[in-house]
Each structure stands twice: as structure tokens, then as C-alpha cells.
N, C-alpha and C positions, 0 to 999 in steps of 0.2 A: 199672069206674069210671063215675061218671056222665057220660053225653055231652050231656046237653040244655047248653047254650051254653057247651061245651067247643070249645075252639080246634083246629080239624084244619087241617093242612097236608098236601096232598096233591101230590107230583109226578107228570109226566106227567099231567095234569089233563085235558086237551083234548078226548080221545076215549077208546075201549075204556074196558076195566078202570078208568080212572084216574075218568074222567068219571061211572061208575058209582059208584062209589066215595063221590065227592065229589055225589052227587045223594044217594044214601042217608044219609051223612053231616045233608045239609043238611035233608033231609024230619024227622030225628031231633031237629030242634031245634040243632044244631050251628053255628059259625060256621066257614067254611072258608075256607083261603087256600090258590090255585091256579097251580101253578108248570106251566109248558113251552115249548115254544119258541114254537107258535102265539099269534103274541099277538089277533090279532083273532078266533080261535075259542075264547082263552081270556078274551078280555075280555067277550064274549057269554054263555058261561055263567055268569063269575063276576055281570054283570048280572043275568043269569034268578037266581042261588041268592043276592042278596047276600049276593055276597064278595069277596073281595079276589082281585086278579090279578096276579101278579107272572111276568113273561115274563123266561126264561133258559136259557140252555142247558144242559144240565149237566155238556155232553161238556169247556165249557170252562173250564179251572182257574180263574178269574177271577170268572169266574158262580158259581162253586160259594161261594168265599172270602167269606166273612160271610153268605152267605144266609140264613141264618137270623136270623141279627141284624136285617135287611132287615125282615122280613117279619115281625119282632114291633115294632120300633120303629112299623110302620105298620099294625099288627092286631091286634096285645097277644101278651104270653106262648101259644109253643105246646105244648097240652096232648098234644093225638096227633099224631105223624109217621107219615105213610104212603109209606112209600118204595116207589112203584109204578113210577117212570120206567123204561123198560127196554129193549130192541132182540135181536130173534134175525135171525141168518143164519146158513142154508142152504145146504148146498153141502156136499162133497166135500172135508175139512180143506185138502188140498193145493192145494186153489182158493182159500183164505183165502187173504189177503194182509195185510202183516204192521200196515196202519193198519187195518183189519176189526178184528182180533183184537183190537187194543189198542182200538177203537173198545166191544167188548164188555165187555169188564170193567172198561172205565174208568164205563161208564152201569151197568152191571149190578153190579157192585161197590165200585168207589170211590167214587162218589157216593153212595150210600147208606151207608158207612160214614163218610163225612168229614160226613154231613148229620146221623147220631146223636152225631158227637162234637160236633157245634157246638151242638145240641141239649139234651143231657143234664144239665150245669151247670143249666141253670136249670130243669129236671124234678127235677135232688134237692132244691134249694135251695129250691124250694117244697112238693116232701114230693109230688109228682102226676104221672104221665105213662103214657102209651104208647108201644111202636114198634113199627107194622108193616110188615113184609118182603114183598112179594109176590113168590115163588116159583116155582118148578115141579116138577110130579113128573117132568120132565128133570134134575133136579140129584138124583133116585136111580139110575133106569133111562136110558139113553140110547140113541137111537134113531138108523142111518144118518145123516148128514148134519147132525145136530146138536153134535156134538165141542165145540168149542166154547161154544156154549149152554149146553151140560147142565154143564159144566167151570164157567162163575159163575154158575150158579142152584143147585150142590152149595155153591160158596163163600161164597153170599150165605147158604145155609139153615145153615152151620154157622158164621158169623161172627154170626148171631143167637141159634145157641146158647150162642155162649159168651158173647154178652152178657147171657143169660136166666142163668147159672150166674155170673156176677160181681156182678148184680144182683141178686141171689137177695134177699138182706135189706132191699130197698130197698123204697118204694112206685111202682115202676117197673114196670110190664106190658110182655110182650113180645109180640106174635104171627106166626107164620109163615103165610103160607098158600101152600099146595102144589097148583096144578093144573095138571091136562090139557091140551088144547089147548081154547081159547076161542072161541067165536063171534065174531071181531071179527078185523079185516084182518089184523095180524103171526098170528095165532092161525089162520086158515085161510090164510095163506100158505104155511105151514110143507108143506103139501101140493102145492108147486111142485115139488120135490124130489120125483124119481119114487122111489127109496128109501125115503125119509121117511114118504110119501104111504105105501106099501107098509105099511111096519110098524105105521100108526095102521090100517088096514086089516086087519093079522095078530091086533092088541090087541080092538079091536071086535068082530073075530069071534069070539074068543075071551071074549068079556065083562068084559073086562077094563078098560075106556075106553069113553068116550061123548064128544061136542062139550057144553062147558059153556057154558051164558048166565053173560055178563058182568054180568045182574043178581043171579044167584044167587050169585056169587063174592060182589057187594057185601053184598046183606042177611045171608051168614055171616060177614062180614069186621067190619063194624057191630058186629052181634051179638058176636062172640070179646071185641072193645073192651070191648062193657059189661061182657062176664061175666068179664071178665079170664081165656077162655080164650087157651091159648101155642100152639095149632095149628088151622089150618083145613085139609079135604082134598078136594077134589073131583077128580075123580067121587066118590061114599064107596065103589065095587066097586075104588077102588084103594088103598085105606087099607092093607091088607095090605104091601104094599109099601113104606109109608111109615113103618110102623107096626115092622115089621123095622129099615129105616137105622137110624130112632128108640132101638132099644133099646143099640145100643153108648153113645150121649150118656146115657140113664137111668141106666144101671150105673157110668157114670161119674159121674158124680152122688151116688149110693150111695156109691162108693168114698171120696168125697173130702166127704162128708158130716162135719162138723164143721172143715171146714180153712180157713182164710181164705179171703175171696174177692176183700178188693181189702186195698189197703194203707189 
């Protein structure tokens, strides 16, 4: 789709991933509107790229309820959604505690599916849009210490499949992107966990994984938008493995080829 002064809403805005994201975004000619809790780190960039800044939490139900609505009565109709917001923790499952747990799949999951449904209505209605998911290749392979994590970055990456297979006939683009562990604080934290640490260790030596820049995630992530590609993979030495999960969803696909897809 074209992005030159195509409307992005980007969660988790602030920093890492998100911030990248929404700098590439904005270099591309894009208008962006930047959702996270930081409001005065978020008000500073959305200054530097004008754009809009809308500070909110997403962990709570309140904040999440019309946000969208929000942020198009005060930026116009949004074309892309980038549901980036996100949070991992570390640990030994049976050291989770049980607001942890719900802490994770309510930012890793629920929020980004409650922010495509408030979304969508007005992506068909005007014939235009995108959603993308940022991911992990934790949600195929899971490593020590992550249980959790990889448990809603699996459910984030196939609750975008199956919004990619209901939308099939729509002018609606979807993209996932699936990585590694990132150069950016949660992303090298994940190596506090002496397990954890271990296995990106066991991966690397084996060539299997590398630490990805958080700018490189953006300019494929960009990129997948215009070209209305449906997956991003980094590192690409682990595409194999993603490219495996993948094929049960394709055949499904296949199978249910000519069947309805929404009512």
C-alpha cells in the first residue's frame, strides 16, 4: 500500500522496536500517532517526527476502550496499526506469579487483538489498511526460562493468521514479524536468566541466531507495509524454522480454499 502520508499508529512507541518503527515510518513520509505510557518520552519524539502523542497504558482496560476512536477523532482515520506494545519475563515458570502471567498476555495479546477489532470497521469501510503484529521466533521455538513468552508471542502470531485467512477478500494487509532477540533493553535482558542466556548461546554457536538491530527490524517492517508482504523474519539463518510452523497455516489455507470466510 502506499505509505507516503498514510496514517500509522504505533504502540509502545517510546523506545526499542516501537520508536524505530515509528522513525522509519515518519522518514517514509508517513503521519504517526504514538501510543505508551511514557508520556514525556513520548511527547518528545512525537515533537522531533510530528506526530501525535497519545499516552496510555494498555495493561488497563479503560485505556485500551475507544482508543482508537481517540486517536483518529484527533489525527484522522488510521491506515496502519502497528501493534508493537509488548513485555517478556524471565524466570523459572514456577517463579511466575499469577498477576506476571496475566500481566503478559493481557499487553502481548489482548491488547492488540481488542486494538484490530476497534480498528478494522473503519479499514473496510474505507476499502484501505494494514496490521502489523510484532512477534517472536519465541512463539515457534522456546527456550528455558521463557514459558510464558513464547506461549503469547505463538498466540499473537496465529491470531494474526487467522485474521490474514478471514480477510483474505478484503483490501486489508496483514504482517507478522517474527524475531530473535533484539538489541534493545527487554531484548538483552532476556540474557539475565542464566538458562536463557545458555541457549541463545547454544543457537549462536550453532548459526542458528544472531542479536538483531532494532533498525533493521524497522526498515523490513516499512518495507513488508508497502509491499504488502504477510511475514517478516529475522535473523533470515532462522527462517527455516518459521517457515516449517508456517506450513500447517498454508495447507490450511489450501484445504478451505473456496469456503467462506466471514459471514
Amino acid at each position: 500500500m502506499r505509505i507516503e502520508d498514510a496514517h500509522v499508529l504505533v504502540t509502545g512507541a517510546s523506545r526499542g522496536i516501537g520508536e524505530a518503527i515509528a522513525r522509519e515510518f515518519a522518514a517514509a513520509g508517513s503521519r504517526v500517532t504514538l501510543v505508551a505510557r511514557s508520556a514525556d518520552a513520548l511527547a518528545s519524539l512525537a515533537e522531533e517526527l510530528r506526530g501525535t502523542a497519545v499516552p496510555a497504558d494498555l495493561l488497563d482496560r479503560r485505556a485500551r476502550r475507544g482508543l482508537v476512536a481517540r486517536v483518529e477523532e484527533e489525527a484522522g482515520p488510521v491506515d496502519v496499526l502497528v501493534n508493537n506494545a509488548g513485555v517478556a519475563e524471565v524466570g523459572d515458570f514456577l517463579t511466575i506469579d499469577a498477576d506476571t502471567m496475566e500481566r503478559l498476555f493481557t499487553l502481548n495479546d489482548i491488547a492488540p487483538a481488542e486494538l484490530c477489532r476497534q480498528v478494522l470497521p473503519g479499514m473496510i469501510e474505507r476499502g484501505r489498511g494494514h496490521l502489523v503484529s510484532i512477534s517472536s521466533l519465541a512463539g515457534i521455538v522456546t527456550w528455558p526460562g521463557l514459558v510464558v513468552y513464547s506461549a503469547t508471542k505463538s498466540a499473537l502470531t496465529h491470531f494474526t493468521a487467522g485474521l490474514r485467512m478471514e480477510l483474505d477478500a478484503l483490501p486489508i494487509g496483514t504482517t507478522v514479524v517474527e524475531i530473535g532477540v533484539v538489541e534493545t533493553a527487554m531484548g538483552l535482558g532476556l540474557r539475565e536468566h542464566a538458562p536463557t542466556a545458555a541457549a541463545e548461546r547454544r543457537y549462536t554457536r550453532l548459526g542458528l541466531t544472531r542479536v538483531v538491530e532494532a533498525d533493521a527490524v524497522a526498515r523490513a517492517t516499512v518495507k513488508a507495509v508497502r509491499t504488502g508482504r504477510s511475514h517478516v523474519r529475522y535473523p533470515r539463518r532462522a527462517r527455516t524454522f518459521a517457515a516449517l510452523a508456517e506450513t500447517p497455516r498454508r495447507l490450511n489455507r489450501l484445504i478451505l480454499s473456496g469456503v467462506a470466510r466471514r459471514t
